[in-house]
N, C-alpha and C positions, 0 to 999 in steps of 0.2 A: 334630327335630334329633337326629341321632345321636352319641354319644360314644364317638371308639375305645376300646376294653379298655386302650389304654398308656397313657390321657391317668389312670389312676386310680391310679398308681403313687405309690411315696413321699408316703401319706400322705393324698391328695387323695381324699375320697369325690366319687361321684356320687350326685347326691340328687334321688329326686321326693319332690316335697310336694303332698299332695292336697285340695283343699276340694271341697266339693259346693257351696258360694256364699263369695264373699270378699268381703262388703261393706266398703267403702275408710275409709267414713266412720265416728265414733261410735264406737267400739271393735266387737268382735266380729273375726270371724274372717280378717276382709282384713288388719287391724292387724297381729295376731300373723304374718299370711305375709310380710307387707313388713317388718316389724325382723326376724323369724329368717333369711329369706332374704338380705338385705343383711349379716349380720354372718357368716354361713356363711362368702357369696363371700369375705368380705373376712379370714376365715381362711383363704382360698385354694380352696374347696370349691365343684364344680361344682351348681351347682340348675336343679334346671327345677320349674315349678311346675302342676300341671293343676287348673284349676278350671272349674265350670261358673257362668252368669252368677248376680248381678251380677259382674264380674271384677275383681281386687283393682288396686291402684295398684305398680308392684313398682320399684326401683331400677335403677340400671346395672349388667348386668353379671349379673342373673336372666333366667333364660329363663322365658314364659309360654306355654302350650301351653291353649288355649282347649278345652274339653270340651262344644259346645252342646248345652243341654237347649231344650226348647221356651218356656222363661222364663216359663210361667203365672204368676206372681207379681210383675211387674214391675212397680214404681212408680205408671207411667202408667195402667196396666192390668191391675190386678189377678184374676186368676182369670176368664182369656180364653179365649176360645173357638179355638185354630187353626183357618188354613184348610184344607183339606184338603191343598191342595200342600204343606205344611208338614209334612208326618208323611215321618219317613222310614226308619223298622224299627217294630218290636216293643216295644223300649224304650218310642217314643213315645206307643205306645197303650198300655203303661201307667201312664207319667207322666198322661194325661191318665184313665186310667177311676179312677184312685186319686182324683184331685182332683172327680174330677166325682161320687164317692162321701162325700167327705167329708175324705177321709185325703191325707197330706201324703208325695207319694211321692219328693222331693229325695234323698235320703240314699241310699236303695234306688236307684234309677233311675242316679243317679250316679255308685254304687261300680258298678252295671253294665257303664256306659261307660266307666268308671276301668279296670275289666279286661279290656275289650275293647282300650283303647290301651296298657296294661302288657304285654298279649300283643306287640302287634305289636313293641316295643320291649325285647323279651327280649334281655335281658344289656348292656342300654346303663345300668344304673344298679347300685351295692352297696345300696342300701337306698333302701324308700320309708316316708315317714310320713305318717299318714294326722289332718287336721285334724277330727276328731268326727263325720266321716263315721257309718262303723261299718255301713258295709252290708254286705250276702251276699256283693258282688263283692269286699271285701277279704280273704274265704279263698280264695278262689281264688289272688289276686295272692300269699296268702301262699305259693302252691306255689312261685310265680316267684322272689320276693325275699323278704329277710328284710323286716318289715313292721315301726312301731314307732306304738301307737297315741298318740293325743291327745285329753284330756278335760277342757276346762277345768272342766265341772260336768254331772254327769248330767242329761240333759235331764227327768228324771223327777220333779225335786225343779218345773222350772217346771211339769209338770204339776199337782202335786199342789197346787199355791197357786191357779192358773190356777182349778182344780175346786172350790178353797174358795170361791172370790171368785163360782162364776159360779150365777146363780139353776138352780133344778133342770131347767128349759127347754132349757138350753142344756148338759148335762154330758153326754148323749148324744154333739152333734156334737164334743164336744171330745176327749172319747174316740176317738172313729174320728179325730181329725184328730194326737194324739199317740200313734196305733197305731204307728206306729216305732217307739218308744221298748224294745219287747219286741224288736226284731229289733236294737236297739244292746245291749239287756242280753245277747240270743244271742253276739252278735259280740265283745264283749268281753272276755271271760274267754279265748279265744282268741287274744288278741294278748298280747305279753310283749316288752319291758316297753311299761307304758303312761305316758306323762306326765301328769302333773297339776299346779296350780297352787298350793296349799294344802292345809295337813293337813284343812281342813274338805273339799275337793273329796276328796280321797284317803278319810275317813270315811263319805261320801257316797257316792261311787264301789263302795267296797268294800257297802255295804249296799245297795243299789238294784242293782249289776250283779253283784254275789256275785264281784268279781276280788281275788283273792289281795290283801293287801297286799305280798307280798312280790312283786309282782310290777309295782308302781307304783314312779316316780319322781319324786321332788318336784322341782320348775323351778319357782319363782317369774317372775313375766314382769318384763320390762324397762321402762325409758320411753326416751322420743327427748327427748332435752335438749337438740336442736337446736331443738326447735318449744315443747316445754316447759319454759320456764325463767323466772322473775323479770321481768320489766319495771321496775326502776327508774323509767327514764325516762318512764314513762307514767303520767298522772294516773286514780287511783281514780275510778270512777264511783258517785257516793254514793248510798248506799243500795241497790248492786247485788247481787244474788244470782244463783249462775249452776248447773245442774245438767245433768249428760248423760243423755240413757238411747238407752239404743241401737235399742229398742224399742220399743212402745205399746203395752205389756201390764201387768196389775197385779203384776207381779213387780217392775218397776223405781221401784215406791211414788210415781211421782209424785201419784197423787191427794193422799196422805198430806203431799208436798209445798205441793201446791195449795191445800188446805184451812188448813195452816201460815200461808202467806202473807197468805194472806185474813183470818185472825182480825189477824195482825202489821200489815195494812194500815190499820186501824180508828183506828192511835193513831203510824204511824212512816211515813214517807217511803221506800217500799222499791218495787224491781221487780225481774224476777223473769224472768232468759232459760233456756230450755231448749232443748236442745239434743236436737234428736228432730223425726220426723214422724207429729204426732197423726193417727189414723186417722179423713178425713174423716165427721163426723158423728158419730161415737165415744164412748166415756165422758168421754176428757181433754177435748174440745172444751165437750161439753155441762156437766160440769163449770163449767170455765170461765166460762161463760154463767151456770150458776146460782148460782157466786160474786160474780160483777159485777165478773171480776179485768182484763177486756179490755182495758183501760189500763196495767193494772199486769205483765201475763204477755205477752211474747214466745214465740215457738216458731220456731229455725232451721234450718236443716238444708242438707247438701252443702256445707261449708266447709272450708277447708282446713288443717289440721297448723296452718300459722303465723295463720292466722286463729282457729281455736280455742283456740293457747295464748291468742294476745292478746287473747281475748276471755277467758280463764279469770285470767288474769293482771293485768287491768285492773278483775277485779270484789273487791269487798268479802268475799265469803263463797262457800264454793262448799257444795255438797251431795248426798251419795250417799244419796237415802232408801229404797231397795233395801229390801224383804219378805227377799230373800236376795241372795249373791251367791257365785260359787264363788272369786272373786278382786278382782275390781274395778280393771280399768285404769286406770277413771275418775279411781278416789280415787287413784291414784301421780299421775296429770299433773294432777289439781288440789295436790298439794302438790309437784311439782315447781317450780309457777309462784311458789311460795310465797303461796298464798292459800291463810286459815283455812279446815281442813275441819270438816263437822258431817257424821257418818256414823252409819250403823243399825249396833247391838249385833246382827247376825247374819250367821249365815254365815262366809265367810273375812275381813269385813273387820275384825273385831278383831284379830286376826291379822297383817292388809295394816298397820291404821296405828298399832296400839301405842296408846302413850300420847301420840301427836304429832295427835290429832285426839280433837273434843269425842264422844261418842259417845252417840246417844239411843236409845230400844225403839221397833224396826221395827212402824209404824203408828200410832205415837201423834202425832199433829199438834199436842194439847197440851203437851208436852215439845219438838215440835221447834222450835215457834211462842216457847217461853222462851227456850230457847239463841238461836235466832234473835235473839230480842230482846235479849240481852244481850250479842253478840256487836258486834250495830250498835252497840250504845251504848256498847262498851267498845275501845277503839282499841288500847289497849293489850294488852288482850287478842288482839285480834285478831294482832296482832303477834306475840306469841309463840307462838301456836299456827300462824300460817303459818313462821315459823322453826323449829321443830322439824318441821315434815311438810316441808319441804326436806330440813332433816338426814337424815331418814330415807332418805328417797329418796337422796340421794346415797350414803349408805352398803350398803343394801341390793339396790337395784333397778338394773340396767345389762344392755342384750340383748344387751354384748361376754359376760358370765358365761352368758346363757339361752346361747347359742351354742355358746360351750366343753363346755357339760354335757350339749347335745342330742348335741353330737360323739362324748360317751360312751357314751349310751344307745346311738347310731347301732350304734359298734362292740359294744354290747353284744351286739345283734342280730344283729350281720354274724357273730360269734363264735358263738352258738347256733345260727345256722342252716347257717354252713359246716363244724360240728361243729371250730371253735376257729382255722379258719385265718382270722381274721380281718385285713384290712392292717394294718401297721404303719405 
């Protein structure tokens, strides 16, 4: 879809925003494209959004411009084999000799075909931003447009916990499968400004990708209070605990969860929904199994905005037990619902939830299994700690402000790259 030169007049940017995957569900990077996107338009600003699959869920009124990779990593099908009709340049064969090596070629492969359609689409946008991409093909595009990067948390820090966690067997393939990660540290210092989400991402950022600080901008992320919010009218499910991860990785502490519950189970009437899709066969599964929690833990996944608030908002306790986190959507929409949070001392979330959440030391299952316990049995407490992680949220977190301030950096960039003729 082209957009004439006049339609960008008085004011009105055109914007591509790029993913290399937007998953819709669970937080991660589909979330943030559907609130920024939607609150852009609705400051009047044209978007179009190119992503490759899974594809994100986008509002009325965003344009989606599909980017097909050959989706080796799909759900159903993980790390498949295409058929041969299915290859159709260069790209493709090396999307696939990357993965059939080991290495995780999304990021790469996708900024490729990100500048392949940034070409054809020269001069139909004032800026593109690019969502933690960070591949080769973003200098290129940087020749086209001004470029403005996005980082919620260097992907370097999940390597380095990934590599703690994993026996010496396995730190080989995990290596060649986080080899990206040197070609985002490349990419990054070369984009200006970059956004981030927290002073911990920005601390991080700057150490792991060597980018200026003066060259980041802090944007704390928003929540959706149409999907997030209180339930009144709906009865607590007793004894419920509810956590998200977005992932099935030991970065998002569920073991540390898991293990919590289990000891809590022994003496209290509790269960335990999570919000994830454990990797058939996997650690979390087998876990599971050798806690004896199968009665006690659910595992959901694919649900929707108002089914996840009401399901975050109906429980008793929620929990971010996160090793790290560079932000944590999580913990704003569980205390948007006003349900008590218990969150890990690392990372950006001391930071996200102040003193309006209980806070315990990432990995310890006997600290979290207390609070836990004390939390159920105290109602009152519970009370006030889900009323102060509202307050918060309502005062700090809103994606009409992430909007206004992406508008800034936007122009910051339009200003540096068109040597200051920037719109007004």
């Amino acid at each position: 879809m082209r957009v004439p030169d006049g339609e960008a007049s008085e004011g009105r940017l055109r914007v591509a925003l790029l993913s290399y995957r937007s998953k819709p569900t669970c937080g991660g990077q589909g979330v943030y494209l559907r609130h920024l996107s939607r609150e852009l338009v609705a400051l009047g600003h044209h978007v179009e959004v190119f992503s490759g699959p899974p594809y994100p869920e986008l509002d009325e009124g965003v344009v989606l411009t599909r980017v097909p990779s050959l989706d080796l990593y799909r759900d159903e099908d993980p790390f498949r084999t295409p058929r041969l009709a299915e290859y159709r340049d260069w790209i493709d064969v090396l999307e696939v000799a990357t993965m059939w090596t080991a290495g995780f070629p999304e990021p790469l492969t996708f900024s490729l075909r990100a500048l392949r359609e940034m070409k054809r689409r020269a001069g139909d946008f004032d800026v593109v931003q690019d969502n933690q991409t960070l591949g080769y093909g973003l200098l290129g595009i940087q020749k086209l447009f001004p470029v403005v990067g996005t980082i919620h948390h260097p992907i370097s820090v999940d390597r380095r916990i990934e590599l703690e966690a994993a026996p010496p067997r396995k730190q080989l393939s995990l290596r060649r499968w986080y080899g990206f990660v040197r070609m985002q540290s490349i990419v990054a210092p070369r984009l200006k400004p970059i956004l981030t989400v927290s002073e911990s991402s920005l601390a991080d950022i700057h150490r792991d990708f060597n980018v200026p600080q003066s060259s980041m901008r802090l944007i704390p992320l928003g929540v959706d209070t149409r999907y997030f919010h209180p339930r009144p009218h709906l009865p607590k499910r007793p004894g419920s605990i509810v956590a998200v991860a977005s992932a099935d990785s030991p970065m998002k502490g569920v073991a540390t969860l898991l293990r919590a519950v289990a000891k809590l189970a022994t003496e209290r009437d509790v269960n335990l929904t999570v919000v994830s899709r454990p990797t058939p066969g996997g650690p979390t599964e087998k876990l599971v199994q050798e806690l004896a929690l199968g009665e006690r833990v659910r595992f959901v996944h694919g649900i929707s905005d108002d089914e996840l608030g009401e399901l975050i908002a109906t429980s008793e306790i929620s929990v971010v037990p996160s090793l790290y986190e560079g932000f944590s959507l999580p913990a704003v929409e569980h205390m948007a619902c006003g349900t008590p949070l218990v969150a890990s001392r690392t990372g950006a979330l001391p930071e996200v939830v102040g003193d309006a959440a209980v806070q315990v030391a990432p990995g310890d299952a006997e600290e979290l299994a207390a609070v836990l316990r004390r939390l159920h049995d105290s109602p009152a407490e519970r009370e006030r700690v889900g009323k102060a992680g509202f307050d918060r949220v309502m005062e700090r977190f809103t994606w009409n402000v992430v909007a206004k301030r992406t508008v800034e950096a936007y122009r910051e960039a339009i200003a540096a790259h068109t040597g200051g003729r920037a719109k007004r």
